[in-house]
Residue, then its C-alpha position, 0 to 999 in steps of 0.5 A: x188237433x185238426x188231422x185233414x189240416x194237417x194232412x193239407x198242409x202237409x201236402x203243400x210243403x211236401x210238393x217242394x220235394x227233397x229241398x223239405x228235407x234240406x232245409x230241416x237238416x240245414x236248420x237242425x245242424x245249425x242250431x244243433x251242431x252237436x246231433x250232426x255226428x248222428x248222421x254218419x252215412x249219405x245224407x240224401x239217403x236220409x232225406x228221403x227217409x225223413x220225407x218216407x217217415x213224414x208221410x206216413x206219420x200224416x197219413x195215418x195221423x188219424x188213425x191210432x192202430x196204424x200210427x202208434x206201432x209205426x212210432x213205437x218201431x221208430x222210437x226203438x230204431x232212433x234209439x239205436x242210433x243214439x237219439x236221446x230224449x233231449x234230443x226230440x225237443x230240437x227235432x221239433x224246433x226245426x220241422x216247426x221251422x221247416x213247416x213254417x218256411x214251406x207253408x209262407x202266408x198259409x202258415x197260422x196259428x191253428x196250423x202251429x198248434x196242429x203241427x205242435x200237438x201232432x209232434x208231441x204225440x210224435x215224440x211221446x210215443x217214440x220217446x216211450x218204446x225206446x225206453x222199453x227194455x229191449x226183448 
């Protein structure tokens, strides 16, 4: 996983703003009508915490210390809101798609495999703390 090519890329598709996060959603609720009863409150408030998360995740998606307590607290959040494992597999599908469509003609497949990586580690360790019993 190349992480300056995925911190590049990422600031392509995060300069089209909110309309990132509009889409993932749009895609997610497409595929997955059944995940949008999760998502109870305003939603423009979680497109901004999807696109807060985002750029935290890239920033620090070379530096282990940061990262792995940042998701492993994400992990144990999403939990509580009844986010299941079956449900990270989705999620990935439609940021893959969302990332594809914001990138265009940059879109390749060292960027998919990058993007692919970075989001299995994303959801292991996610997936790991909200399997921990609870302190």
């Amino acid at each position: 996983m190349d992480a300056q090519r995925l911190k590049n890329n990422f600031a392509l598709v995060g300069a089209n703003g909110i309309d990132v996060a509009e889409y993932f959603y749009a895609d997610l609720f497409e595929k997955n009508p059944r995940l949008r009863p999760l998502f109870t409150g305003a939603m423009a408030k979680q497109h901004e915490k999807l696109l807060t998360a985002l750029s935290h995740i890239v920033a620090s998606v070379d530096d282990e210390g940061e990262l792995v307590p940042y998701l492993r607290d994400l992990g144990r959040r999403h939990n509580g809101f009844g986010v299941v494992a079956d449900y990270y597999p989705h999620v990935g599908a439609s940021l893959l798609a969302t990332l594809a469509y914001f990138s265009g003609p940059e879109w390749n497949d060292d960027l998919e495999q990058d993007w692919t990586a970075a989001y299995g580690v994303v959801a292991q360790v996610m997936q790991e703390a909200a399997a921990e019993p609870v302190a």
